[in-house]
KEFIVEX-504003 format. One record per residue (C-alpha): x, y, z. Coordinates in Angstrom, 1 decimal. Example, Ala and Ser with C-alpha at 12.3 -4.5 7.8 and 13.67 -1.06 7.14 Angstrom:
<sites>
{site {12.3, -4.5, 7.8}};
{site {13.7, -1.1, 7.1}};
</sites>
This chain:
<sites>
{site {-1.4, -23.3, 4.8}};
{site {-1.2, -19.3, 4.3}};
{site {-0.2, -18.7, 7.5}};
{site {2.8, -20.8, 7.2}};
{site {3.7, -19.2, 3.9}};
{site {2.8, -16.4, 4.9}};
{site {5.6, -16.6, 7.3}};
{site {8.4, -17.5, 5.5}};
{site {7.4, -15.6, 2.6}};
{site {7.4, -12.2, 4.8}};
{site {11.0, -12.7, 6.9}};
{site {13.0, -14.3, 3.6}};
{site {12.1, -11.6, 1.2}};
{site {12.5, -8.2, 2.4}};
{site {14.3, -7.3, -1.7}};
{site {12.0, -8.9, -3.6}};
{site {12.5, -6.9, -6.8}};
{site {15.5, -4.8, -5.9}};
{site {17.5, -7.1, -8.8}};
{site {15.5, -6.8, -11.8}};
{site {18.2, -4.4, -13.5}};
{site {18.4, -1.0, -14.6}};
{site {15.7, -2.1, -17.6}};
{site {13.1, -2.5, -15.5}};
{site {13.7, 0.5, -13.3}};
{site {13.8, 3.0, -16.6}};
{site {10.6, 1.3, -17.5}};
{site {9.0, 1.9, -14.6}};
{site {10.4, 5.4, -14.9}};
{site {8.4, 6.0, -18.2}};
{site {5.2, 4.7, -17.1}};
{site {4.8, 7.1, -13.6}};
{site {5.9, 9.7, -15.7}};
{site {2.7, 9.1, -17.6}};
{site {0.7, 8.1, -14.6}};
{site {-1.1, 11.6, -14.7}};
{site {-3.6, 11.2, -17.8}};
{site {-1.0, 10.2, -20.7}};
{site {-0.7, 6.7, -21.9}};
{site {1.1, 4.7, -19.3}};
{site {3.6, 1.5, -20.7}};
{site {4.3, -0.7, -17.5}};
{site {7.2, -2.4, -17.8}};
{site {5.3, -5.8, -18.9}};
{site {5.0, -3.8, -22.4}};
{site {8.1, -4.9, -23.6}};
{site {7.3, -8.8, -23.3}};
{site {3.9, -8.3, -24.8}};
{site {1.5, -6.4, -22.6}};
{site {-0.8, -3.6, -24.3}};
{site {-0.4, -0.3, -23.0}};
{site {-3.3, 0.9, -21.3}};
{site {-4.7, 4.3, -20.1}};
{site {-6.5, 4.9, -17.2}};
{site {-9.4, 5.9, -16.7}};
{site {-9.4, 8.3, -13.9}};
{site {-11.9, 9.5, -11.6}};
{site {-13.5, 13.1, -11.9}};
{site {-12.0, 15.6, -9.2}};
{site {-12.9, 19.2, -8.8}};
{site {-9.9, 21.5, -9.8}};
{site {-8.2, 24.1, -7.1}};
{site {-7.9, 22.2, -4.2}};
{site {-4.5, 20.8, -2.6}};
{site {-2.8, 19.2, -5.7}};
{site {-5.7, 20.2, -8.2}};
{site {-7.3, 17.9, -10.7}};
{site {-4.1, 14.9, -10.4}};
{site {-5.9, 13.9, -7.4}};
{site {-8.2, 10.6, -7.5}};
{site {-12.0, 11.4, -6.2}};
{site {-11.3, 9.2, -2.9}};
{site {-8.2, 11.1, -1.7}};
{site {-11.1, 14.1, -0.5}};
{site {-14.2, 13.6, 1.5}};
{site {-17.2, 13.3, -0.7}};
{site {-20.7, 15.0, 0.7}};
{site {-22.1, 11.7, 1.1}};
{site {-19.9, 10.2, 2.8}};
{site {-20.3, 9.8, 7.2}};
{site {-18.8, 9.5, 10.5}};
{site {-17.3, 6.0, 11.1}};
{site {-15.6, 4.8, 14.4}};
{site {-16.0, 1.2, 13.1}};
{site {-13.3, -1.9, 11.9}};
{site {-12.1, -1.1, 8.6}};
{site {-10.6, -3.8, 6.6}};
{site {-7.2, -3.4, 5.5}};
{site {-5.7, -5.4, 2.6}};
{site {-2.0, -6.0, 1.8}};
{site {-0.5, -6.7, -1.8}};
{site {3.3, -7.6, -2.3}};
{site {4.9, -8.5, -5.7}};
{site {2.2, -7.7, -8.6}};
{site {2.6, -9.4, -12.1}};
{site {3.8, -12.9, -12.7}};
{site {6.2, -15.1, -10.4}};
{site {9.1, -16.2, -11.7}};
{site {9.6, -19.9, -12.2}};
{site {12.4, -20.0, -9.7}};
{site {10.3, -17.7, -6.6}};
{site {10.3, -19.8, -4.0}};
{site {7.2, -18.2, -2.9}};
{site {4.7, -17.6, -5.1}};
{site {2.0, -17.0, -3.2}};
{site {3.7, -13.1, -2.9}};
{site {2.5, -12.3, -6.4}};
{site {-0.7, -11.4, -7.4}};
{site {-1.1, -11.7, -11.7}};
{site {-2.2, -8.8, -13.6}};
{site {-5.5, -9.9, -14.6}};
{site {-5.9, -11.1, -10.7}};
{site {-5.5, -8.0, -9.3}};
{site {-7.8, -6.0, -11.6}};
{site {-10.7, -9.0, -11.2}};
{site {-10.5, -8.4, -7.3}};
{site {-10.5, -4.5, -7.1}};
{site {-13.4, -4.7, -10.0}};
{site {-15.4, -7.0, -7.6}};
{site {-14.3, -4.6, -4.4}};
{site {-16.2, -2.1, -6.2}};
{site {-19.3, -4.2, -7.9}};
{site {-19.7, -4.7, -3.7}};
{site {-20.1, -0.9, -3.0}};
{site {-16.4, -0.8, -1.6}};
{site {-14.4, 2.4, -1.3}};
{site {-10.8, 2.6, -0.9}};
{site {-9.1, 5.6, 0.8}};
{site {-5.7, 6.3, 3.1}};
{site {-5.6, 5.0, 6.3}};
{site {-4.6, 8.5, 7.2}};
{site {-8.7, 9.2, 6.4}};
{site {-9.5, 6.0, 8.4}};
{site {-7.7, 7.8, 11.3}};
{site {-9.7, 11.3, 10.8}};
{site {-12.7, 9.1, 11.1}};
{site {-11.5, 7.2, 14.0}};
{site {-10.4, 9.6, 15.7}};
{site {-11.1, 13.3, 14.8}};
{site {-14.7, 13.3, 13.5}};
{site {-13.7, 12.7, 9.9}};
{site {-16.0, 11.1, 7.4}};
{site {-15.5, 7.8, 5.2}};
{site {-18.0, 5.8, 2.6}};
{site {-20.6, 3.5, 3.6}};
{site {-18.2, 0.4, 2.7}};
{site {-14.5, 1.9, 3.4}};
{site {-11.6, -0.6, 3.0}};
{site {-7.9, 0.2, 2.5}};
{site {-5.8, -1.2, 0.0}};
{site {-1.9, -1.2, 0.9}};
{site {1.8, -2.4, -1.2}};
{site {4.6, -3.3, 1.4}};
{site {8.3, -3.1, 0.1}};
{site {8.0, -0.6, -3.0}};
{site {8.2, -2.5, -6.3}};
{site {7.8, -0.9, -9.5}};
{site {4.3, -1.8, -10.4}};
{site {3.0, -0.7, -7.1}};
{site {3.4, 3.1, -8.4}};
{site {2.7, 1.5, -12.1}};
{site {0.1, -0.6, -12.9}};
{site {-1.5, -0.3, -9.3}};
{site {-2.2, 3.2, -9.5}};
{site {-3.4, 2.6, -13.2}};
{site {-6.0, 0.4, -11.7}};
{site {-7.0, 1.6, -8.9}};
{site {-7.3, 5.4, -10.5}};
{site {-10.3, 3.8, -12.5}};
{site {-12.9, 3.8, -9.6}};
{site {-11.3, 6.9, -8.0}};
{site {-9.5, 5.2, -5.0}};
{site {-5.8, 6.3, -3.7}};
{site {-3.6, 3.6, -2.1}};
{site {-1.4, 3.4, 0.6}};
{site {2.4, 2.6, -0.2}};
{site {4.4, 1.1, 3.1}};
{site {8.1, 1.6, 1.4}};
{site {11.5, 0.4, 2.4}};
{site {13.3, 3.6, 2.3}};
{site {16.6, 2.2, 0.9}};
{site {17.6, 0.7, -2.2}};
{site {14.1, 0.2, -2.8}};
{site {12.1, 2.7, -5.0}};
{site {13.5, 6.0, -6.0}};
{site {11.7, 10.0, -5.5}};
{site {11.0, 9.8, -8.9}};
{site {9.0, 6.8, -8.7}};
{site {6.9, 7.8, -5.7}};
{site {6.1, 11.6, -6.6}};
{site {3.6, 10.6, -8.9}};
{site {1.7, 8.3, -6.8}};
{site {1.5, 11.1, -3.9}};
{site {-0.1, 13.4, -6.7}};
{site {-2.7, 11.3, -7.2}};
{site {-3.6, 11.1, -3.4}};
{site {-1.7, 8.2, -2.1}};
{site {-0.8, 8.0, 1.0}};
{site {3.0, 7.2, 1.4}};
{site {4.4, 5.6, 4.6}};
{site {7.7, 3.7, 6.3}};
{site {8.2, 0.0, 6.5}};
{site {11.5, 0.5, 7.9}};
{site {14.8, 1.7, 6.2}};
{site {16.2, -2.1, 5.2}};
{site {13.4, -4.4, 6.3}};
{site {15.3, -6.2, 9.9}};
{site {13.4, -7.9, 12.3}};
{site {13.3, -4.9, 14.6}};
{site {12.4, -7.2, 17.7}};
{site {16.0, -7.8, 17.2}};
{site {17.3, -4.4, 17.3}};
{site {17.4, -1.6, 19.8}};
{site {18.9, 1.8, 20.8}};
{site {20.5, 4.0, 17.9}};
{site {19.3, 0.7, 15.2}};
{site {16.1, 0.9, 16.1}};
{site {15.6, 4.5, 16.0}};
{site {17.1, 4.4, 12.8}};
{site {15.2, 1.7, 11.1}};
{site {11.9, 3.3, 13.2}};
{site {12.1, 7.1, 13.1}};
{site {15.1, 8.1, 10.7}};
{site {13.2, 6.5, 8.1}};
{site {10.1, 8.5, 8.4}};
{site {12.1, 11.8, 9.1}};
{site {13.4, 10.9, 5.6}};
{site {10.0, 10.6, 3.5}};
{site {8.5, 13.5, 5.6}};
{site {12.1, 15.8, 4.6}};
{site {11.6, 14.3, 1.0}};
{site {8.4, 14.4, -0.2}};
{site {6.6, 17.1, 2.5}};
{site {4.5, 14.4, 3.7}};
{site {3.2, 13.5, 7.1}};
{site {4.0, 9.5, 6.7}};
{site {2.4, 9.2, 9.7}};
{site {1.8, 5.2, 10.0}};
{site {4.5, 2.9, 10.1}};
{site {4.4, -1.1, 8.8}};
{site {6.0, -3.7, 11.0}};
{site {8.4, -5.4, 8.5}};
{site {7.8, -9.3, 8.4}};
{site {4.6, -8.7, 10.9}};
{site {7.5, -9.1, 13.5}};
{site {7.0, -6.5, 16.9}};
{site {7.0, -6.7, 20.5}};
{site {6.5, -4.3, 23.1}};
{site {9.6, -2.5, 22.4}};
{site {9.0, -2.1, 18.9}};
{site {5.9, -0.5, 19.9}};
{site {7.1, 2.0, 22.0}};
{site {10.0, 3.0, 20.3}};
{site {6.7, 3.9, 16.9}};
{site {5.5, 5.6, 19.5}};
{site {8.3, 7.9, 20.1}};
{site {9.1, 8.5, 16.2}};
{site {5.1, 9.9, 16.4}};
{site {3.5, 7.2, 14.1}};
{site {-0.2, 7.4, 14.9}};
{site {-0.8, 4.3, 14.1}};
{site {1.2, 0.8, 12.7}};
{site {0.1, -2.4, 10.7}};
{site {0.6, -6.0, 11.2}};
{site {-0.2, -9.0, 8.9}};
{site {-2.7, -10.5, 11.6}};
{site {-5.4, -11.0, 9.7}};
{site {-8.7, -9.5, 10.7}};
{site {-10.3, -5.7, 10.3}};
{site {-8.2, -2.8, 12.1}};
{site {-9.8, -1.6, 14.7}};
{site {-9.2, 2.1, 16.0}};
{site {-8.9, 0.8, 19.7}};
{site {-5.2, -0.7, 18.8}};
{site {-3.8, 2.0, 16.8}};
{site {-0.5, 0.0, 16.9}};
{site {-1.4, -3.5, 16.1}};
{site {-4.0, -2.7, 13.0}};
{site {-4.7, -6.2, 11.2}};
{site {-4.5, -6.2, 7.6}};
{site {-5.5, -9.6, 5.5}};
{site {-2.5, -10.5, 2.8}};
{site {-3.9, -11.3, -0.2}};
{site {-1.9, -14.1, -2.0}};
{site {-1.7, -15.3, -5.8}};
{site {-4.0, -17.7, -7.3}};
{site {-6.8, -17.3, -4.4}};
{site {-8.7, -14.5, -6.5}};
{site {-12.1, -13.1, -5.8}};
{site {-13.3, -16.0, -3.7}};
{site {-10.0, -15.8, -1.2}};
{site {-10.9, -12.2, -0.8}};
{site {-14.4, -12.8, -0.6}};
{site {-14.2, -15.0, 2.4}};
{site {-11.4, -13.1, 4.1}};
{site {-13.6, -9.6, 4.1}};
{site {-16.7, -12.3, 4.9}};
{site {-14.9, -13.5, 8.1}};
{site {-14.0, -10.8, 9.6}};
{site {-17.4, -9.1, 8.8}};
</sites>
């Protein structure tokens, strides 16, 4: 069942793709660097993947980061006030499993991933940061008729790569949840801030913080944010559970490091009335359009 692999997918693999090698990270160097409007090579290009450009959205020039910015990362005119659920959707591993993952179901294929954001929009979606969900929710902001927010847990290459490359094509930023050590590098995650993204803790080593308290949980809580707001000058203001695993302490202690707001894996639409327990649906390999469709469909 998905729940049940679900589960032991999420506690077993906090490093996912920390080993692939100093190949894969320079690879993954060269295609942000490109992530911008030049020609970006993900680091499938060297076993046989074409090169592709995105196509990104149309921004107007001179305000916050200028033109880098994707058209969803500001308000648009048309857009309106929404206090309602918001579905949230989580990716892990993108690209190909290898033959000895134990859990599969964690990657989501290429040509999977570009299918279901292409039918997200054919449905009148729009992506944005859940830091905009939270304007709405709470502060009188404005989102589009359909809003949904697509997320990445862990920090794995081709979440700043090919993700960005994909989701730049109908305008949309993401949100990147990233385990702040030995995971990805400033390098990697400047370019995806540029483009609007919205970049936020999952923890400094991925524990199960129900298991931790006092200075270890401040540090795996709170030290980690202080660390992407000191480094990148950004608010990181929601936080992401690691392994879906919290309790009332947990809680609390996001609380004090001044998260607004903190994601599970429970699957259903977030809802502004528990800030700190926002459901998210995990979208798993090989289920494709039709998984996705009945997930948003349920919880409709």
């Amino acid at each position: 069942m998905r729940g049940e692999q679900r589960g032991r997918g999420r506690c077993g693999r906090p490093l996912l793709l920390v080993g692939a090698g100093l190949l894969v990270a320079v690879a993954a160097a060269v295609a942000i660097l490109t992530a911008l409007g030049g020609t970006t090579i993900s680091p499938g290009a060297a076993s046989g993947r074409i090169p592709r450009r995105p196509r990104s959205a149309s921004t107007s020039a001179g305000e916050g980061r200028g033109s880098h910015l994707v058209g969803n990362a500001r308000p648009h005119a048309d857009w309106e006030p929404h206090t309602g659920p918001v579905p949230i959707l989580v990716y892990h591993a993108l690209g190909e499993a290898p033959a000895s993952e134990e859990y599969p179901g964690l990657y989501v294929s290429d040509p999977e991933f570009e299918e279901e954001m292409a039918w997200l929009h054919s449905q009148g979606y729009g992506a944005v940061t859940l830091d905009r969900v939270e304007s709405a929710w709470y502060h009188g902001g404005t989102l589009p008729a359909k809003p949904i927010v697509i997320t990445f847990d862990n920090g794995y290459p081709e979440q700043v790569t090919f993700a960005p490359e994909v989701l730049s094509r109908y305008g949309w930023p993401g949100v990147l949840f990233e385990i702040t050590e030995e995971h990805l590098r400033p390098f990697e995650i400047r370019p995806v801030i540029e483009l609007g993204w919205e970049v936020d803790s999952h923890s400094a080593t991925h524990p199960n913080l129900t298991e931790l308290s006092g200075q270890e949980l401040e540090y795996q809580v709170a030290a980690s944010r202080r660390y992407l707001r000191r480094k990148f000058g950004i608010p990181s203001d929601n936080f992401c559970y690691p392994s879906s695993e919290y309790d009332a302490a947990t809680i609390a202690s996001v609380k004090e490091a001044g998260y607004v707001g903190a994601v599970t894996e429970n699957a259903g639409y977030a809802s502004r009335d528990k800030p700190f327990e926002l459901d998210r649906y995990e979208i798993e390999g090989g289920e494709g359009v039709a998984g996705l469709a009945a997930d948003l469909e349920a919880g409709a």
